[in-house]
N, C-alpha and C positions, 0 to 999 in steps of 0.2 A: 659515333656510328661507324662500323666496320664494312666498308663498299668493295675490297678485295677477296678473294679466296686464298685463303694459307693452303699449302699443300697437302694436308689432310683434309683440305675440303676436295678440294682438285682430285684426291684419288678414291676418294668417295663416290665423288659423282663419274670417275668412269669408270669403277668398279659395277655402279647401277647403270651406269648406260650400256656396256659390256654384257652385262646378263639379261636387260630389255632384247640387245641385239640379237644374244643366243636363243630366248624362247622364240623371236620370228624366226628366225631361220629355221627351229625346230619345226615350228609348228607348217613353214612352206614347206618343209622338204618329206613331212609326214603328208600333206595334202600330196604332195606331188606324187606318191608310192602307195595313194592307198586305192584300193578298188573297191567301189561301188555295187554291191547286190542287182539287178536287173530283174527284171519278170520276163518282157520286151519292150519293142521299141517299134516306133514308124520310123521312115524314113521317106523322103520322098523320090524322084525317078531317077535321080541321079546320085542319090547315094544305095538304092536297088540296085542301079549299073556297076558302081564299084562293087560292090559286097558280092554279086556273082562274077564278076571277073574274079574275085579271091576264093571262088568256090561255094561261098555260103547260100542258099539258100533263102531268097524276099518272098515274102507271099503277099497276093494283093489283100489287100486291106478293103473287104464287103460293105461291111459300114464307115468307110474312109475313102470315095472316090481320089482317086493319085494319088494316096499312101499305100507304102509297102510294112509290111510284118515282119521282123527277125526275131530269132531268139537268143537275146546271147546274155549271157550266166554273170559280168560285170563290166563294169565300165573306170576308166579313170577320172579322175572330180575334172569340176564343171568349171573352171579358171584359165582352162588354156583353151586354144581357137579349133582344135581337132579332139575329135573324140577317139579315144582307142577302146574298142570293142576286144573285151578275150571271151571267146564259144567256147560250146562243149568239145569242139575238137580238136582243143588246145591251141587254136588259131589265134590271132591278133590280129582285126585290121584297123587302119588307121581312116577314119572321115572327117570331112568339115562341118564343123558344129551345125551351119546351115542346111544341111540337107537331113540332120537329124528335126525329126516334127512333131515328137511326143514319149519322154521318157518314162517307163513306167517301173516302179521301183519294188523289189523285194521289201517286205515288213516285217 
């Protein structure tokens, strides 16, 4: 019974660990770049306070006592702690996931 790896085993196996390693990293750096469709979104009072410090436009939310309404056209995925908002006028802002309170997504 053969309990060692001869060298064509050994390069085998980081040939396949090498290309395991390549698809995640493809596959984080694809999430990381890609944006999100939007319809809109809530937010609640203090990310309304950011978003019009940045110029944008909250509106109160009628059927949502203390959510606000934006609209913005995509978003970046949903893995990291800030959400980056890009508008129709060609703006980006950047919020904490936390004060975002209902994404609602283009289909």
């Amino acid at each position: 019974m053969r309990l060692a790896m001869d060298a064509a085993d050994r390069w085998v196996a980081g040939v396949l660990a090498a290309g395991v390693g390549i698809i995640l990293l493809a596959i984080l750096l694809v999430a990381l770049f890609t944006r999100l469709p939007v319809s809109h979104l809530y937010v609640d009072a203090s990310g309304a306070r950011l978003l019009r410090q940045a110029g944008i436009s909250a509106q109160t939310a009628p059927d949502w006592p203390g959510a606000y309404r934006v609209n913005a056209e995509a978003s970046n995925a949903a893995f990291t702690s800030t959400a980056k908002l890009f508008l129709s006028s060609n703006k980006t802002v950047n919020l904490p996931r936390r004060d975002v309170l209902l994404w609602v997504y283009r289909g």
